[in-house]
C-alpha positions in Angstrom: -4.0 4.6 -32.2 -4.6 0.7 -32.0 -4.0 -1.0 -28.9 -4.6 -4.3 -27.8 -5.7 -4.8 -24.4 -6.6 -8.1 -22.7 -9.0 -8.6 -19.2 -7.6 -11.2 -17.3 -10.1 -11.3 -13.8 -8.3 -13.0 -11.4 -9.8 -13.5 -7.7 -8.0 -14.7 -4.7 -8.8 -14.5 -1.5 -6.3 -15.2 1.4 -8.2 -14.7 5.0 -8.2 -10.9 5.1 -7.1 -9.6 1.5 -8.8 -9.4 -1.4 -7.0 -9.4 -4.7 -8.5 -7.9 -8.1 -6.2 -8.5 -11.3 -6.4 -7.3 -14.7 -3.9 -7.6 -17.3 -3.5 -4.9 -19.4 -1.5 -5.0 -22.5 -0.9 -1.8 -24.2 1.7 -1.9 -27.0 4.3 0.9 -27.0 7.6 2.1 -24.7 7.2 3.9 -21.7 9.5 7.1 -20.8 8.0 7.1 -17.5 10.0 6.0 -14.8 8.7 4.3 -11.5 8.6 7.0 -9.5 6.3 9.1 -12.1 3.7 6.1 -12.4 3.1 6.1 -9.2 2.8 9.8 -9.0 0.2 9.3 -12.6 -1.5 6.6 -10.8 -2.0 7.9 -7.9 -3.5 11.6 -9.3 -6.0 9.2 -11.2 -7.3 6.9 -8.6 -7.0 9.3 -5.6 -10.1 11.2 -6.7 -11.7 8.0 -7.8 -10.9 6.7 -4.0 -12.3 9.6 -2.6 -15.2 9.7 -4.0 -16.3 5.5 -3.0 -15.1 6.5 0.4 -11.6 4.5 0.3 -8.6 5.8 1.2 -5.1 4.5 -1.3 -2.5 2.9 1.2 0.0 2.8 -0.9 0.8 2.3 -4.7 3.8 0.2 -6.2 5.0 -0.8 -9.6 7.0 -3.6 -9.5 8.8 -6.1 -12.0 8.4 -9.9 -10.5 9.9 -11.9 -13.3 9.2 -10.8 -17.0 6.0 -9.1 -15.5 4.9 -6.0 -14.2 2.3 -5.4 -11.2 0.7 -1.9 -10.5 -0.9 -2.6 -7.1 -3.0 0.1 -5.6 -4.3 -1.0 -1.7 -7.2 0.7 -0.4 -8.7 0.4 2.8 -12.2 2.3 4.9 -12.6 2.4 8.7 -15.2 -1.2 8.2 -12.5 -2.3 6.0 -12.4 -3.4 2.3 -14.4 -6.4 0.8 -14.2 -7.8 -2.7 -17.4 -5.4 -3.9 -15.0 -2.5 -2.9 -12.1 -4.0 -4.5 -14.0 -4.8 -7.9 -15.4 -1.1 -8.2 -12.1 0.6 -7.7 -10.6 -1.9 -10.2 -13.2 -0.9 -13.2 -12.9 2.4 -12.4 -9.1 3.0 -12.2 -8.7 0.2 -15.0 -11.0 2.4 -17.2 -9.6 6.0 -16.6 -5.9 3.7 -17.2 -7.4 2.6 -20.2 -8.3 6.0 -21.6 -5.0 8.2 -20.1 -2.8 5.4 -21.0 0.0 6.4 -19.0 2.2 3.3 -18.5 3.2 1.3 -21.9 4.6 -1.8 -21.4 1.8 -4.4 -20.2 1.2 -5.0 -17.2 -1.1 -6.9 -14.4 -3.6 -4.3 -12.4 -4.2 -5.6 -8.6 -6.5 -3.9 -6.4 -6.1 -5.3 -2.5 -7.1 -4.6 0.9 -3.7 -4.0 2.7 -4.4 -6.4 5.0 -3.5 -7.3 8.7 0.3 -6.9 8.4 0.1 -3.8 6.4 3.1 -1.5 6.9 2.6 2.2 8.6 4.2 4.5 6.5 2.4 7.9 7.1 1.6 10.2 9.5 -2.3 9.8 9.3 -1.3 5.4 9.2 0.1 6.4 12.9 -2.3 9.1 14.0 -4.9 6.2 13.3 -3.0 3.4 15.4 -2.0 5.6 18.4 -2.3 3.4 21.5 -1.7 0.2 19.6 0.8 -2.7 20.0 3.2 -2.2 16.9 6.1 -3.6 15.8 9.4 -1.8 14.6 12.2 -3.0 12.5 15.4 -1.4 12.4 18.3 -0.8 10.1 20.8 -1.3 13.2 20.5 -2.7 16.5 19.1 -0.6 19.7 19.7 -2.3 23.2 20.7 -5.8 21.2 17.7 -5.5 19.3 16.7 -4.9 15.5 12.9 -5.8 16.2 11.2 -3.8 18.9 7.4 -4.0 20.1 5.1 -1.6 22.2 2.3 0.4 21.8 3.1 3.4 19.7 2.4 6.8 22.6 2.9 9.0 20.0 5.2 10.5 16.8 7.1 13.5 15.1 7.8 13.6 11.9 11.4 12.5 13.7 10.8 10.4 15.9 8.6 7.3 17.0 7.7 6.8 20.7 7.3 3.5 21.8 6.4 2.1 25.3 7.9 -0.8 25.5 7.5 -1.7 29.1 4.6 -0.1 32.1 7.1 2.7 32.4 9.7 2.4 30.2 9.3 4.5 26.8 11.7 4.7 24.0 11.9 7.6 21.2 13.3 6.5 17.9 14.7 8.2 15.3 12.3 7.8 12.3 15.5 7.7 9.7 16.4 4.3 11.7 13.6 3.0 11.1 13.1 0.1 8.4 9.5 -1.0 9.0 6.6 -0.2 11.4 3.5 -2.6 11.2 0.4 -3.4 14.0 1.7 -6.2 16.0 0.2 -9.4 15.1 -1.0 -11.5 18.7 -3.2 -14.7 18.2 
């Protein structure tokens, strides 16, 4: 089977993200829906991100306009650099190449999360325990969709926040619309 594939390197560097693309233009129709490429993609570069020492973030296949991203964000405990963002893209761009799994082209983008990354697991909390974070909400609590304080601690149905010296809140997880570290220059 023929397929044309074209390697677009594309470098940007905003302050504290690194961004790897490679356009990747297999010809054919996917049946796969977003859901299962992100599952595909993650069984393929999950081992591959072990075994540099990264950990994936989170994975997303998105249509912007008439294109399609697959973004895969990595991060370590010293943080990512553009080294680490270049050997993860070969890799997983390789194995992609050779498994084929998505057929419609699209643009592969390897990034640190960066500073204003959300939390969406339980190990992305465990590791930011005693840190200032921010919470947005679906609906108001006390006049107020955005909430900050230093997360005390979690379930997998609630957040606790402590929002002032003595004051600490526990919100219901399925409230919840975004969690991120809170930003202070």
């Amino acid at each position: 089977m023929t397929k044309e594939i074209w390697r677009n390197l594309r470098v940007g560097c905003p302050t504290l993200d690194f961004l790897l693309t490679i356009e990747i233009k297999p010809i054919g129709v996917t049946n796969l829906n977003k859901k299962n490429i992100i599952n595909t993609v993650n069984n393929i570069a999950e081992p591959i991100a072990n075994e540099l020492g990264y950990e994936i973030v989170d994975i997303e296949f998105v249509k912007e306009g008439n294109r399609h991203f697959l973004r895969i964000y990595i991060d370590k405990p010293e943080g990512v650099n553009l080294d680490d963002c270049q050997k993860m893209s070969q890799l997983v761009g390789d194995k992609l190449d050779e498994i084929d799994p998505i057929k419609v082209p699209y643009y592969l983008e390897i990034s640190s999360p960066g500073l204003d990354r959300p939390l969406k697991t339980n190990k992305d909390l465990l590791r930011n325990i005693g840190k200032e974070i921010e919470i947005k909400l679906y609906e108001q609590i006390d006049g107020k969709k955005i909430l900050e304080g230093v997360l005390e601690n979690f379930t997998d149905d609630e957040i606790m926040l402590k929002v002032e010296e003595d004051k600490i809140i526990n919100i219901k997880r399925n409230k919840i619309a975004l969690i991120k570290l809170a930003i202070k220059f």
